[in-house]
KEKE-3310 file (N, C-alpha, C; in steps of 0.2 Angstrom, whole numbers, plus 5000, padded with zeros to 4 digits):
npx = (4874:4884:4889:4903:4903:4894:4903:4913:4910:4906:4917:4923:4914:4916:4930:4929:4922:4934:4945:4948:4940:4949:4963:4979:4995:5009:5024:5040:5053:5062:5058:5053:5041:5035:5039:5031:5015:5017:5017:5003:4996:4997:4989:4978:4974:4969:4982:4987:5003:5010:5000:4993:4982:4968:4964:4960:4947:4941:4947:4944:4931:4932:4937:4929:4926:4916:4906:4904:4909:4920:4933:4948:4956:4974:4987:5001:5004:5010:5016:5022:5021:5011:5000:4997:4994:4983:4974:4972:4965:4950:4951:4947:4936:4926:4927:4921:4908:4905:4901:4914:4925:4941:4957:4975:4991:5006:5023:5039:5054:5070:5082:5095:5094:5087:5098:5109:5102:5100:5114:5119:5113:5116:5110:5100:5094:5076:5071:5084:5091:5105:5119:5116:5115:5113:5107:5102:5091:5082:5078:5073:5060:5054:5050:5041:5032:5027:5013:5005:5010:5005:4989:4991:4983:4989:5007:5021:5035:5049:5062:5071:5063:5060:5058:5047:5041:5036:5025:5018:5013:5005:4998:4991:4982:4975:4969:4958:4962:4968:4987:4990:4980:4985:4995:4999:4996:4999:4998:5003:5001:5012:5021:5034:5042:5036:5043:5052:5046:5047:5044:5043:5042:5044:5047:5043:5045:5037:5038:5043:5031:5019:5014:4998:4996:5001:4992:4980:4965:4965:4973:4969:4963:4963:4971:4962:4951:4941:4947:4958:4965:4962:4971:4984:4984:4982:4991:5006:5018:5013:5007:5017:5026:5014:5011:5027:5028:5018:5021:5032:5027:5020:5028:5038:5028:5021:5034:5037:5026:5029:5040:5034:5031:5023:5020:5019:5023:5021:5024:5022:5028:5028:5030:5020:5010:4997:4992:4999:5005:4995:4985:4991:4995:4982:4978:4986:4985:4973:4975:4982:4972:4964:4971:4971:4975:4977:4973:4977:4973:4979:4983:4996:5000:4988:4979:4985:4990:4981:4974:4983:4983:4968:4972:4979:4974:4962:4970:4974:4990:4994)
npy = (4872:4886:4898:4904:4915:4921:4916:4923:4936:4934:4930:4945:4953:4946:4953:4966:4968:4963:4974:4989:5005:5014:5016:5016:5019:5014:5014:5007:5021:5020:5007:5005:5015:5023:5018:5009:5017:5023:5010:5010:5020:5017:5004:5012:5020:5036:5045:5050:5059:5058:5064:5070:5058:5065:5070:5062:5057:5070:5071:5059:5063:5075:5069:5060:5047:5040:5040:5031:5030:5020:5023:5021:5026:5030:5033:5041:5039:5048:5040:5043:5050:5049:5056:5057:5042:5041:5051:5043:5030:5035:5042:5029:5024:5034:5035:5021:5025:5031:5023:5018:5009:5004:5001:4997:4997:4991:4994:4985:4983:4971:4980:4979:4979:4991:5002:4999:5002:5017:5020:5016:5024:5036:5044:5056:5050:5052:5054:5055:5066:5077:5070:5059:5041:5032:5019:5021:5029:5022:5011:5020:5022:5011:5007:5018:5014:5002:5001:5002:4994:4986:4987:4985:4979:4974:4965:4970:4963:4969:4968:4956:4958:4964:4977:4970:4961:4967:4975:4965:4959:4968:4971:4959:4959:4974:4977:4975:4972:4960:4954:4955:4963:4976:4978:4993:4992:5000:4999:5003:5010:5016:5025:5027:5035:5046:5049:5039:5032:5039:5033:5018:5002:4991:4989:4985:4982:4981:4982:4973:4965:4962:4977:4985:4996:4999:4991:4999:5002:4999:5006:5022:5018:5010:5001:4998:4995:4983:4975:4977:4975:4961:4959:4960:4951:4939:4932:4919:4926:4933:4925:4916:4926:4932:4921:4918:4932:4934:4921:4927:4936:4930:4924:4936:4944:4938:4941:4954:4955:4947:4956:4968:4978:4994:5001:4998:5002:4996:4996:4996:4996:5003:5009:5022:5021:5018:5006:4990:4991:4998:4987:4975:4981:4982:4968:4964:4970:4965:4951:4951:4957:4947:4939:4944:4956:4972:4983:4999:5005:5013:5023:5030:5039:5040:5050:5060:5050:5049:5059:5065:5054:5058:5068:5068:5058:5070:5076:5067:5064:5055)
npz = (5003:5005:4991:4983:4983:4995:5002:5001:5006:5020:5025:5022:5031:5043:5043:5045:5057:5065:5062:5069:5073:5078:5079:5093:5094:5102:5114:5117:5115:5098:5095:5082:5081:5071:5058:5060:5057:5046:5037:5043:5037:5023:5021:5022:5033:5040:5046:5062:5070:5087:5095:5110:5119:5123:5111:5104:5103:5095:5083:5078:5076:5068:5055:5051:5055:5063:5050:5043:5031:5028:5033:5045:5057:5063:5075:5082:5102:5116:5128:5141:5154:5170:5168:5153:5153:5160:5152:5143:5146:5151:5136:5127:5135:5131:5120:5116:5121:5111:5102:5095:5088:5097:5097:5106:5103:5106:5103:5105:5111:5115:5128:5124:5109:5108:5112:5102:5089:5094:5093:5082:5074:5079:5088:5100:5116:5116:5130:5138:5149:5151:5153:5155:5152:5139:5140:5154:5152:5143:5152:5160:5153:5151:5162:5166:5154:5160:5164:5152:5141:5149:5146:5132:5118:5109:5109:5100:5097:5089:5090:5083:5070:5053:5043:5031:5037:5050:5046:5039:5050:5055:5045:5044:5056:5058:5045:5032:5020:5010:5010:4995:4989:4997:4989:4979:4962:4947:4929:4913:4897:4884:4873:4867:4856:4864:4873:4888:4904:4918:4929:4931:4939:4932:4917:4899:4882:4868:4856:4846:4841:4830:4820:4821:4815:4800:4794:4785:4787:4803:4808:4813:4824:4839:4852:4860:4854:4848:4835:4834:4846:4844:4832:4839:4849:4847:4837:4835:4840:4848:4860:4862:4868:4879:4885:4892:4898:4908:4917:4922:4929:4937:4945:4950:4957:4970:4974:4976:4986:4996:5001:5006:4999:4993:4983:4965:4947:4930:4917:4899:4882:4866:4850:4849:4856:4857:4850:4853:4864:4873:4870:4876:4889:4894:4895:4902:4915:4916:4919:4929:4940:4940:4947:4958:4964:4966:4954:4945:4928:4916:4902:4897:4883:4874:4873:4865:4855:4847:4846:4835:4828:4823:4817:4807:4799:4795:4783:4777:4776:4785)
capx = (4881:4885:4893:4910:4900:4893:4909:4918:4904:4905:4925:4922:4909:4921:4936:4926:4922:4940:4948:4944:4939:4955:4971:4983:5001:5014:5029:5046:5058:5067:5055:5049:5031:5038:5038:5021:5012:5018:5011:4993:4994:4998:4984:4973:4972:4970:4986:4994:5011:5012:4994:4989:4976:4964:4963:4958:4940:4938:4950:4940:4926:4935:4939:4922:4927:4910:4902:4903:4914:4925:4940:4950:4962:4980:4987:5004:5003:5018:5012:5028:5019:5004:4994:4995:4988:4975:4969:4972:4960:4946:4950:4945:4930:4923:4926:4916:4902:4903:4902:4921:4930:4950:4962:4980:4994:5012:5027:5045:5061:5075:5086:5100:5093:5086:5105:5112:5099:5102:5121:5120:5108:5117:5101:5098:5087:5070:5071:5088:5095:5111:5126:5110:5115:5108:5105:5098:5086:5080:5077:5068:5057:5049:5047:5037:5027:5023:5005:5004:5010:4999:4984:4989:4978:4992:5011:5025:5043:5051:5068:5071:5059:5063:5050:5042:5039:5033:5021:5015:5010:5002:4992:4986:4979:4973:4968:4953:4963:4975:4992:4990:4976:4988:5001:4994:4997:5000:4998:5001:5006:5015:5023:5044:5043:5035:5047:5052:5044:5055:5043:5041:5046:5044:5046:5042:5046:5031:5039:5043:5027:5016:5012:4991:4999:5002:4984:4974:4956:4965:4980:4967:4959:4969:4972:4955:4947:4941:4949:4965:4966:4962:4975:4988:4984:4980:4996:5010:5024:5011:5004:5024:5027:5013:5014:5031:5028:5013:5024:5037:5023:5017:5034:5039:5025:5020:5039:5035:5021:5033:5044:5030:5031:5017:5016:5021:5021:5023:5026:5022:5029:5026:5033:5017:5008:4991:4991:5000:5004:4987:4982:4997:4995:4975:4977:4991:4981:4964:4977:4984:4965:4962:4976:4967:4978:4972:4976:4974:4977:4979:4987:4999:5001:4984:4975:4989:4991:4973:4973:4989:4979:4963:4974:4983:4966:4959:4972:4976:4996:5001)
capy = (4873:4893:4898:4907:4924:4921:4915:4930:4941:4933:4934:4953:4954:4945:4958:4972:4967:4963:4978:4992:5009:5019:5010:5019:5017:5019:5008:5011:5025:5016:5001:5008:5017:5028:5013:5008:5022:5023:5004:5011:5024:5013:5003:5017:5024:5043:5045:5058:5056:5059:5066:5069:5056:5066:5073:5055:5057:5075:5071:5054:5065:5077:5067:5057:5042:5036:5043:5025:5031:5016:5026:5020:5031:5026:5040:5037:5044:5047:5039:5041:5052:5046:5058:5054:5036:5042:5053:5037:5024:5041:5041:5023:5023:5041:5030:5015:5027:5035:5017:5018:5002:5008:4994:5001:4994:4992:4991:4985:4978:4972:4982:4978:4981:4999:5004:4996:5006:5022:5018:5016:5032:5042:5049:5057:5046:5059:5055:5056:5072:5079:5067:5050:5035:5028:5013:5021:5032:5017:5008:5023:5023:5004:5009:5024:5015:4998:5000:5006:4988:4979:4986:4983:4974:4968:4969:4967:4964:4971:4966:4954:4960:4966:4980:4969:4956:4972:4976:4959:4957:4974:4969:4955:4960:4977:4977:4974:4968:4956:4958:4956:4971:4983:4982:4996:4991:5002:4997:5008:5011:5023:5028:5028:5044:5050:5047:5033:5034:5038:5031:5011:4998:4986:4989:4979:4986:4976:4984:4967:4962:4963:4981:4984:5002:4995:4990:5006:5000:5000:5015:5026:5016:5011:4995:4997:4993:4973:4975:4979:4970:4954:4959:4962:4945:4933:4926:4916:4930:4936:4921:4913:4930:4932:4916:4919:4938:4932:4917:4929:4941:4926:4924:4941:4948:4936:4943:4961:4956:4947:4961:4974:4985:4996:5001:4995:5004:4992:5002:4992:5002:5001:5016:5028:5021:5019:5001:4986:4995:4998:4980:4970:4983:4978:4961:4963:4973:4960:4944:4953:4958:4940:4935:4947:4962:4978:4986:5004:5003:5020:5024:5039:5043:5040:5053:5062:5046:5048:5066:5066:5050:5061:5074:5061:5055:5072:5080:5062:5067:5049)
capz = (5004:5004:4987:4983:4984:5002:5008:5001:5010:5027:5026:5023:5039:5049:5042:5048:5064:5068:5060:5076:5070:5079:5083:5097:5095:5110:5115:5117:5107:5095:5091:5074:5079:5065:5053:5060:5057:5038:5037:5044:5032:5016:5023:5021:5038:5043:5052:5065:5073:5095:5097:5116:5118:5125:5107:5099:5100:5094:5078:5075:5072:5062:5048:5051:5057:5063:5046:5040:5027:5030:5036:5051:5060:5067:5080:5090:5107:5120:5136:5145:5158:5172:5168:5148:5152:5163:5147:5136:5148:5148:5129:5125:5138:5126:5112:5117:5122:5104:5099:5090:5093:5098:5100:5107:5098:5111:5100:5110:5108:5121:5128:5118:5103:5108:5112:5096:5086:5095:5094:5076:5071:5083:5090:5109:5119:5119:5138:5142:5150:5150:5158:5159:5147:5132:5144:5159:5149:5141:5157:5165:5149:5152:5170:5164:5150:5160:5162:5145:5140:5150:5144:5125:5115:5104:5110:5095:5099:5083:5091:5076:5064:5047:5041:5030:5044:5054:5039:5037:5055:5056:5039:5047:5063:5057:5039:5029:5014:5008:5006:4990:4988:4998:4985:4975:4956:4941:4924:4910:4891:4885:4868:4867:4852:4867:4881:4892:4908:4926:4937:4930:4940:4927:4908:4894:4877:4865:4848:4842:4838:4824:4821:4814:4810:4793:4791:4785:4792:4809:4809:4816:4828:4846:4858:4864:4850:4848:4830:4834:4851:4839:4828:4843:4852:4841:4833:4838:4843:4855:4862:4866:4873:4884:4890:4895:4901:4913:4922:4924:4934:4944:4950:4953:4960:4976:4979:4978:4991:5003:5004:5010:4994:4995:4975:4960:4943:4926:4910:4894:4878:4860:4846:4847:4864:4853:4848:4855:4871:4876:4870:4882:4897:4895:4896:4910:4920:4917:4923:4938:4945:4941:4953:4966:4965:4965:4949:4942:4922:4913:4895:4896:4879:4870:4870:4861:4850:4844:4840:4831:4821:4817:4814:4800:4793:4791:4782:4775:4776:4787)
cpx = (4882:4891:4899:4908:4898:4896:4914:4914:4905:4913:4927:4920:4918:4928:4936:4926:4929:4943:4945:4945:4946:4960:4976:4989:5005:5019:5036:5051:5062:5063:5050:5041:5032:5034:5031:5017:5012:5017:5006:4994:4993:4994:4978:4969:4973:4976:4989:5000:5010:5006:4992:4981:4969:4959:4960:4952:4938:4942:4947:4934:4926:4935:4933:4924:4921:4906:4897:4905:4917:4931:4942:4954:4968:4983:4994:5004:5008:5014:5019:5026:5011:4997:4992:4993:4983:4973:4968:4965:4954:4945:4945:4939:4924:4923:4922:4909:4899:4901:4906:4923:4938:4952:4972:4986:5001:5019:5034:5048:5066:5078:5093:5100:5093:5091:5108:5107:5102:5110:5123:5117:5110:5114:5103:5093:5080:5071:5075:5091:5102:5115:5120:5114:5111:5104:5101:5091:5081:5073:5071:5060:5051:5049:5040:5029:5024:5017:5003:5005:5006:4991:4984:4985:4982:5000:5016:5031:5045:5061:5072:5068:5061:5053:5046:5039:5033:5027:5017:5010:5005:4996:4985:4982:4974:4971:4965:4954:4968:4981:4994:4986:4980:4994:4995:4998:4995:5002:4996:5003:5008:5018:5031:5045:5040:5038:5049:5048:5047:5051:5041:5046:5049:5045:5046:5042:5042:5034:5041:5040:5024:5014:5003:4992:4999:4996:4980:4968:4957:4972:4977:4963:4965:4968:4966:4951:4948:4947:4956:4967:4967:4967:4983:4989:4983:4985:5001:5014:5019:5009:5012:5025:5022:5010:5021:5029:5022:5016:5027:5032:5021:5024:5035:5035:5023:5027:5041:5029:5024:5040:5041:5031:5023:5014:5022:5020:5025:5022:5023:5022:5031:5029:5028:5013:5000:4991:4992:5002:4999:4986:4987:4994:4987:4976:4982:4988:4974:4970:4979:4977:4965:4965:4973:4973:4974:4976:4971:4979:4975:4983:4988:4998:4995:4980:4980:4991:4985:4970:4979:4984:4971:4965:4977:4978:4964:4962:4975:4985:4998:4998)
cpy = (4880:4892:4901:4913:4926:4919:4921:4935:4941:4932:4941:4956:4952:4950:4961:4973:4966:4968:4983:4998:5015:5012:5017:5017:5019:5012:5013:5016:5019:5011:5000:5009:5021:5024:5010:5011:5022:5016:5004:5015:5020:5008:5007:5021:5031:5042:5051:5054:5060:5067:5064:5063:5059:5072:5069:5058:5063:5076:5065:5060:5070:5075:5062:5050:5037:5038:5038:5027:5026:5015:5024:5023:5027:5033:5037:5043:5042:5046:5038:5045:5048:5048:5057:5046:5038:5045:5047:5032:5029:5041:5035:5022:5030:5037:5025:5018:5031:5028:5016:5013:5006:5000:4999:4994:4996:4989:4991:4983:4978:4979:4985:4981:4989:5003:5003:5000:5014:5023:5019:5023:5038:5047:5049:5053:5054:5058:5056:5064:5072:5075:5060:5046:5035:5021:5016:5025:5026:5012:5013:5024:5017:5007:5012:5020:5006:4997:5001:4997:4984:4979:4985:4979:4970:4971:4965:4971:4964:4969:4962:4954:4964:4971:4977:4965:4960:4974:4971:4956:4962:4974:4964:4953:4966:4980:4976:4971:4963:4958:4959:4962:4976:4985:4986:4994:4997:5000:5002:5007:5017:5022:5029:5034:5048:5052:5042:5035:5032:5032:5023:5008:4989:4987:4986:4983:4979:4981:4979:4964:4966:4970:4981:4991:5003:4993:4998:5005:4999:5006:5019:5024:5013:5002:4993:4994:4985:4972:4973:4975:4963:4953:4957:4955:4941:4930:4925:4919:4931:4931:4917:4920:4932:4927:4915:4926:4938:4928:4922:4935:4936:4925:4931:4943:4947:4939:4950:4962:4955:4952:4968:4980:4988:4998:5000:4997:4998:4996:4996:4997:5001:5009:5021:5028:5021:5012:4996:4987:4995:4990:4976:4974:4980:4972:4959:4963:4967:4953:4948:4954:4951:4936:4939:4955:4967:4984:4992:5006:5011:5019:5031:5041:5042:5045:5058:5058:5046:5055:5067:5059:5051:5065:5073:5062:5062:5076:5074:5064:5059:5043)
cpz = (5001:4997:4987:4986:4990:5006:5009:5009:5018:5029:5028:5030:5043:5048:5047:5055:5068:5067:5065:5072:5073:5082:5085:5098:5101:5108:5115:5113:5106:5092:5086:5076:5071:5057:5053:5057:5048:5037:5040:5037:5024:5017:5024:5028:5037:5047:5053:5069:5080:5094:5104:5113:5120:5117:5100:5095:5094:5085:5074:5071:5066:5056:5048:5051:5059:5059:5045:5032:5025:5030:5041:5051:5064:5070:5084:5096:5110:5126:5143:5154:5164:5171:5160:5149:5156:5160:5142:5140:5149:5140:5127:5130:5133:5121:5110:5118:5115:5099:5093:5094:5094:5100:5100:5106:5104:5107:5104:5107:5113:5124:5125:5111:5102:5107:5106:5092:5088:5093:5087:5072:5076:5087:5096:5108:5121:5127:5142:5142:5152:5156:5158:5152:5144:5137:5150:5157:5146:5148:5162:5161:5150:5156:5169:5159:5151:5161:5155:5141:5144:5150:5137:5122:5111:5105:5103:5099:5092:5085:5084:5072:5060:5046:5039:5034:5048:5048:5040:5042:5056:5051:5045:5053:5060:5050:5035:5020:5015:5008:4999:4987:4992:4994:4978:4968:4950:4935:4918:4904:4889:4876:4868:4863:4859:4875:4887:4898:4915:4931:4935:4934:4936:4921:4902:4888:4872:4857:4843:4839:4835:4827:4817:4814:4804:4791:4791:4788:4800:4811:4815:4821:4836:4847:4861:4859:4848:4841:4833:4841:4848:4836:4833:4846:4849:4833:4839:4842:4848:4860:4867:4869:4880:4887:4896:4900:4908:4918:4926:4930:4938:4949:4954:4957:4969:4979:4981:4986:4997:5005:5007:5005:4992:4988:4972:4954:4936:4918:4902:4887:4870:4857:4850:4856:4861:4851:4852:4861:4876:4875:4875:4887:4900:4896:4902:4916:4921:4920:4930:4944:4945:4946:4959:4970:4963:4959:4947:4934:4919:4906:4894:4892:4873:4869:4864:4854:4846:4844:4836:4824:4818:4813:4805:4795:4791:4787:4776:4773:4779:4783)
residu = (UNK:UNK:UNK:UNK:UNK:UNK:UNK:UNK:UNK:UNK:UNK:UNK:UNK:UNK:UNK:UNK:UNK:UNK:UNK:UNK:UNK:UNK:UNK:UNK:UNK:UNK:UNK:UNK:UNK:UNK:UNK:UNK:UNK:UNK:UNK:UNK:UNK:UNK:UNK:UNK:UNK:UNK:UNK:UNK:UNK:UNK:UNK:UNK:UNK:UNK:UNK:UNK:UNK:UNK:UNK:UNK:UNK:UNK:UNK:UNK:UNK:UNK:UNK:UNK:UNK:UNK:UNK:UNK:UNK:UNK:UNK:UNK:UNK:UNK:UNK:UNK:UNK:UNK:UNK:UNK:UNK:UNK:UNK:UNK:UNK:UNK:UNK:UNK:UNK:UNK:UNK:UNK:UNK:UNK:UNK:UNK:UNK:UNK:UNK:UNK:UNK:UNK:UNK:UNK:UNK:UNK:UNK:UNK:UNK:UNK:UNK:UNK:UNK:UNK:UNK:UNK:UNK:UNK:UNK:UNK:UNK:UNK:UNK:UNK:UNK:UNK:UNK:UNK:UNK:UNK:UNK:UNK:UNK:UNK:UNK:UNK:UNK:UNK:UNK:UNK:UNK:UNK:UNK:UNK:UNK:UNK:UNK:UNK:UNK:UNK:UNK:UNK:UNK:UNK:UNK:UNK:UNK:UNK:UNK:UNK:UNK:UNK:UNK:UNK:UNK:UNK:UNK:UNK:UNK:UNK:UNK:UNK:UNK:UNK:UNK:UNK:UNK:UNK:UNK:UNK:UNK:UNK:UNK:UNK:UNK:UNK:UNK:UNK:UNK:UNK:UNK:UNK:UNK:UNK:UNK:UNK:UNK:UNK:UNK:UNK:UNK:UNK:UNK:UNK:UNK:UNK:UNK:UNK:UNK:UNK:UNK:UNK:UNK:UNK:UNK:UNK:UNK:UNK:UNK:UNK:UNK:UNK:UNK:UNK:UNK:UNK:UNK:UNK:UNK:UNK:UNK:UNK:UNK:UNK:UNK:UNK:UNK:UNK:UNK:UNK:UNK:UNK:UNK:UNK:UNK:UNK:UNK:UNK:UNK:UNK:UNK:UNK:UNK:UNK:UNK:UNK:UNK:UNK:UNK:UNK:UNK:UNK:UNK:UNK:UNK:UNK:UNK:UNK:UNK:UNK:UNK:UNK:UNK:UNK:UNK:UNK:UNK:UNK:UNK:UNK:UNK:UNK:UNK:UNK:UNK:UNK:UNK:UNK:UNK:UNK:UNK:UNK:UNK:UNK:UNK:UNK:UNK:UNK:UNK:UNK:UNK:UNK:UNK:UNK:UNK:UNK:UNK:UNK:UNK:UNK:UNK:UNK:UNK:UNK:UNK:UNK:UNK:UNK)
# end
């Protein structure tokens, strides 16, 4: 019976194999390629915005696409013309001979909706000319880009889709991670003598609990240190708070994922940002990885809290 290690593995495989080395965006103005495009990118693609297709291959190789890197590119193209999909079905046969998978992505939405968008954003229709409707422009635009839909390999009607819906669906067709690993996670400490920090979406102020400041044999030592971690975690005030403080991330967080939010910083902040700081954001950051998010943990203000505290010791002055 294959274990967790070779089920993950052969999950991965089959990712790979599904997720196509270029994805070509078209579809109608108005039915969020725009929005697409910025959900390939936050999925880690190379992305350009209304690139002739006859320029696919020569930018695949640009940015080393077939390096085996394991970069994937997203590209939208205007195929409103006959002779841009004749360079588009030329594209995709260049690419299969370079042995690059391409899948062409067709995003739509009624008519109604199209209008009611442009209507609302006040926008010219790119296709309409001077005295043509918002509605006839629309209308000559499908005409123009029905081949274009009926070679898509994937078509989304975003007519009632909410971005993150459009995100969610875009994940799951074309993406190599979880929704859970494209919310990129920031976890940090930080110091309050040394300034709040503008960019937390979360902030947890950890001054309540016991300080090991107060202990001489750990003053000059940090958060990192088993010592001072042990001291940090290891009574009751910490243990009922992060009990509580961990539930409250298992809520929140699945609902930062179903709204399509692409990163996440979490602040956790003690006086100096050198003791109990570090020790909460470490242990935040090791339960969130354990939930299968993708966490990058840093401590703003330690190196500065750890020369101000040699500087202490050697002058013996704190």
């Amino acid at each position: 019976m294959p274990d967790e290690t070779t089920g993950q593995t052969m999950r991965d495989a089959e990712s790979r194999d599904r997720v196509p080395d270029i994805v070509i965006i078209t579809g109608m103005s108005g039915s969020g390629r725009t929005q697409a495009l910025h959900c390939f990118e936050d999925m880690g693609y190379f992305c350009i915005d209304n690139l002739p297709p006859r320029l696919v291959p020569q930018l695949a190789d640009l940015v080393g696409i077939n390096s085996g890197v394991g970069r994937h590119l997203a590209v939208t193209c205007d195929l409103r013309s006959q002779g841009l999909f004749d360079e588009l079905t030329d594209t995709i046969r260049q690419l299969g001979e370079h042995e690059l998978s391409c899948k062409l992505l067709f995003l739509d939405a009624s008519d109604e909706v199209l209008m009611r968008r442009y209507n609302e954003n006040r926008r010219r229709h790119p296709l309409a000319v001077p005295g043509e409707s918002v509605e006839h422009a629309i209308k000559r635009e499908r005409r123009q880009l029905k081949d274009a839909r009926t070679m898509a390999d994937l078509v989304i009607d975003t007519s009632r889709m909410r971005t993150a819906s459009l995100r969610a669906r875009l994940n799951a067709a074309f993406s190599e991670l979880t929704e859970q690993q494209l919310l990129d996670v920031n976890v940090f400490s930080f110091g309050f003598k040394h300034g709040m920090p503008s960019e937390a979406d979360l902030m947890i102020d950890v001054r309540f609990l016991p300080n090991p400041f107060y202990d001489p044999e750990m003053r000059h030592l940090t958060g990192n240190d088993e010592k001072v971690a042990r001291f940090v975690m290891d009574n009751k005030i910490t243990r009922d708070f992060m009990d509580a403080w961990l539930r409250l991330l298992d809520v929140a967080m699945p609902g930062y994922v179903a709204e399509g939010k692409a990163r996440l910083s979490i602040a956790v902040g003690c006086t100096g940002g050198q003791h109990r700081s570090v020790a909460i954001a470490n242990a935040t950051a090791a339960h969130l990885k354990a939930q299968g998010y993708r966490v990058n943990l840093f401590h703003r203000d330690l190196p500065e809290a750890v020369a101000a505290a040699a500087q202490d010791a050697a002058t013996g002055e704190r």
